[in-house]
N, C-alpha and C positions, 0 to 999 in steps of 0.2 A: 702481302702476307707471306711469311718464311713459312716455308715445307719443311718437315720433319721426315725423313728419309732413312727408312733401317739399314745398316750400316751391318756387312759381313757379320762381325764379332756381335752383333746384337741378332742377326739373325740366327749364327749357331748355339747361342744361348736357350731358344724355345723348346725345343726337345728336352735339355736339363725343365726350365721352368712347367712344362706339361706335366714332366712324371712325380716335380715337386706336389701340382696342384691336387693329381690324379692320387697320389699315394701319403700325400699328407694333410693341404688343404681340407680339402673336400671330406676325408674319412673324419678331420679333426670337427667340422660344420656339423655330418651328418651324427657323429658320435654327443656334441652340446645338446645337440636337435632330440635324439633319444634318450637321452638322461634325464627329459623330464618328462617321461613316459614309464608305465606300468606293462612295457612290452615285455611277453615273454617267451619270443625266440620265433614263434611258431602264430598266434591267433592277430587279433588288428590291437594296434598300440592304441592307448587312451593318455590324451594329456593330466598329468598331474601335478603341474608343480612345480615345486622345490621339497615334494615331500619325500623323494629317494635319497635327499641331502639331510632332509630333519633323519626319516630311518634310519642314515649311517653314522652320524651323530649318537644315537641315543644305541646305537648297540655294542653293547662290552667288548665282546669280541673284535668288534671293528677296532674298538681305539685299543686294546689290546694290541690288534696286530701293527696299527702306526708304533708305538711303542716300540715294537720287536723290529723292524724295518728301521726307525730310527734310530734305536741301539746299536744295531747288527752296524748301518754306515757309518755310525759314529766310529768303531773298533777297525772297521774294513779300509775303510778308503784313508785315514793317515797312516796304516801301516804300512797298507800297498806304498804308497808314497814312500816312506821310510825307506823299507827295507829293499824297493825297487831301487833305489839310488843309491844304497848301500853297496847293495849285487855291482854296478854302474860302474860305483867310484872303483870297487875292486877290482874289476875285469878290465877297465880303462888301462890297467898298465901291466907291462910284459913281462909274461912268464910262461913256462910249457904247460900247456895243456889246458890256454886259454879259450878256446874254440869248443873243446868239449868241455870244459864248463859253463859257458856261454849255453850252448845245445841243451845238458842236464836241466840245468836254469830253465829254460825257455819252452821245453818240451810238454811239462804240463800245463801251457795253455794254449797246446793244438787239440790237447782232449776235451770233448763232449764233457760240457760240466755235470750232465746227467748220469754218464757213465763211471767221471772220477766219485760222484757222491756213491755209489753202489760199493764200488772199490773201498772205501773209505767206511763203508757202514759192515764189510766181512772184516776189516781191519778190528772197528771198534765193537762189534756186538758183544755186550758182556754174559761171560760164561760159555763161549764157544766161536769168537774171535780169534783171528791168528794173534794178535798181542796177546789176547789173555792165554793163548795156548805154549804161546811165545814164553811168558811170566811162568803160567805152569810146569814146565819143564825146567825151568829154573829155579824149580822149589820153591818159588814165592808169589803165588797164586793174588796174596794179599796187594799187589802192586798194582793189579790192575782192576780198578776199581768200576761202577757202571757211571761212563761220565757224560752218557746220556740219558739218564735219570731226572735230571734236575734241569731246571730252568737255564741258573747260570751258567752253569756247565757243557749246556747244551749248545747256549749261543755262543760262547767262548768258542768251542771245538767248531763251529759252524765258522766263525770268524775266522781261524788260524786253518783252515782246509782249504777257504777261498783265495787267502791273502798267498797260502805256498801254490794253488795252482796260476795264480794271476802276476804273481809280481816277479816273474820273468818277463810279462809284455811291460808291466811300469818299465823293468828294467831298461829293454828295448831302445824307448822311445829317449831315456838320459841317455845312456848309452852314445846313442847320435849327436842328441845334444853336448857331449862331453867331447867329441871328435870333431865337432864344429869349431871349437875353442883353439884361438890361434895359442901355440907354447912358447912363442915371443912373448906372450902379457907375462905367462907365469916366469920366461927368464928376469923379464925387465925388473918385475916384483922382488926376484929373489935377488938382483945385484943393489935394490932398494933395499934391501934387508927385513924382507916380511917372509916371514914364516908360514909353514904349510896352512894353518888355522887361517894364517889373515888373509893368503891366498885364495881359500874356499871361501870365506866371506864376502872378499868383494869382487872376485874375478868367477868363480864359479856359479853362484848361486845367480850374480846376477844375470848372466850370461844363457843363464839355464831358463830363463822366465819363459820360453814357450814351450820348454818341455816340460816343465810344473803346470803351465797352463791346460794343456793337454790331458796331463795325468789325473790332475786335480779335477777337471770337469768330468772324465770319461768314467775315475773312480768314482765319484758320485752319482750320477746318474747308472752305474752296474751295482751299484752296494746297493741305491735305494730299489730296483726295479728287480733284484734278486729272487730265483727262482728254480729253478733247474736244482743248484747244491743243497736247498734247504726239501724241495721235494726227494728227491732221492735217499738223503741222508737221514731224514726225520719225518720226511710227512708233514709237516707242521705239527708235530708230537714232541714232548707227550701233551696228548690232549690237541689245545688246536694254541699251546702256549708261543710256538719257537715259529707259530703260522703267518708269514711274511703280507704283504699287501696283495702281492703278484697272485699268490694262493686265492686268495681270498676271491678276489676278483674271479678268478676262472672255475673256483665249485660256486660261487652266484649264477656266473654264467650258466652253466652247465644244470644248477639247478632252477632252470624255470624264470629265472631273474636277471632277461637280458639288460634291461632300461633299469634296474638298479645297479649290475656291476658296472654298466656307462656310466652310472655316474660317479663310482668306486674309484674308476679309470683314470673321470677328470677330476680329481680331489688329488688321486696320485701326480697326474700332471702338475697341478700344481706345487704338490709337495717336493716334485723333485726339481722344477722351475725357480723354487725360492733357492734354494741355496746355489745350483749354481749360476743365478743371477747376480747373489750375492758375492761372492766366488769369484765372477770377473770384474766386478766394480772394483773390491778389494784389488786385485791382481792389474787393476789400470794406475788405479792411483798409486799404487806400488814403482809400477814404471815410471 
């Protein structure tokens, strides 16, 4: 009978796999386990069910806020993509004062997202905002309008707040991806006689597929699980319209409803699970 003998490289793997089990495992088991409980925080849990799953089903606000969390990744995470590979392709080539733009670029996202929302909510407050004080001094009070009033408006400016402090890291990561790229393809191409379009068609973008993959999963799962920018900057207001899932989840918590936000939690897990499951199927068969 052959012995199975743990081998160096398997033995120093158990430490990684302990804190896997200890910090996601097991929190993910014991977290299923309380989602079908009426526990709240503090007295003995009572099993119930699947009825914390029919409750968040059947409350407005709930699907409300999938809606708002849905919206929001929908606008977030292809722009971060975009405009992160745009920053990319233009700092990829040489000019003065690439380094500090690079820096400018990348700087707002060492800040506290909770911090830039505050900063961003004395920018916007209307009627005694620095913009609108900005405007006011300019005679044209009229320009700056309250364009956190409104629904659309609100997630719009929530979107384009996220996207300018984050897509310096999108950036980043092409960035690397672009300097990875041997410039023998792109000579060989241009004495082929392909032009810069056809060059970024078939030598960049392909080239680029793990830093899309990257980007692409990390923005997803940060647009769907968002929380910090949209607390800060609105509260989930006005009302509890522009109130994300992450929100939602943690005033359950907090109010009395531990074994319903569990199960809040895992509803989120899987909503953010489908797509970028889907996400890397897409991105395999691409390969």
């Amino acid at each position: 009978m052959r012995r199975y003998k743990i081998g160096l490289h398997q033995f120093m793997a158990i430490p990684a796999f302990t804190l896997f089990f200890v910090f996601f495992i097991y929190p993910l088991i014991k977290g299923i386990g309380m989602s079908f409980t009426d526990w709240d925080g503090i007295g003995k849990a009572n099993f119930i069910g699947f009825q914390n799953f029919i409750d968040f089903f059947r409350d407005e606000r709930a699907l409300s806020d999938i809606k708002t969390t849905v919206l929001f990744a929908l606008g977030s995470a292809p722009l971060l993509n975009i405009i992160g590979l745009l920053y990319a392709l233009l700092l990829n080539s040489s000019f003065k004062g690439k380094s500090a733009a690079r820096m400018c670029i990348y700087m707002p996202a060492i800040i506290s997202p909770l911090i830039m929302g505050y900063i961003w909510y004395l920018l916007l407050q209307p009627g005694r905002g620095f913009l609108f004080h900005l405007a006011d001094h300019a005679g044209h009070p009229e320009w700056f309008g309250n364009w956190m009033g409104g629904y659309g408006t609100t997630l719009l400016v929530l979107i384009l707040v996220n996207v300018w402090q984050y897509a310096g890291m999108t950036m980043v990561i092409y960035l690397a991806g672009l300097q990875g790229i041997s410039k023998e393809l792109y000579e060989a191409a241009e004495i082929d006689g392909a032009g810069k379009m056809k060059c970024f068609r078939y030598i960049t973008l392909p080239l680029l597929g793990p830093s899309v993959r990257i980007n692409v999963i990390t923005n997803i799962i940060g647009s769907l699980s968002v929380f910090d920018i949209v607390m800060s900057l609105t509260g989930g207001g006005p009302g509890y319209q522009t109130e994300t899932l992450s929100i939602y989840i943690m005033r359950m918590c907090y109010g009395s409803k531990t074994g319903y936000s569990t199960a809040v939690a895992m509803i989120m897990f899987v909503i953010v699970l489908i797509p970028v499951a889907v996400s890397l199927r897409l991105m395999k068969e691409k390969e």
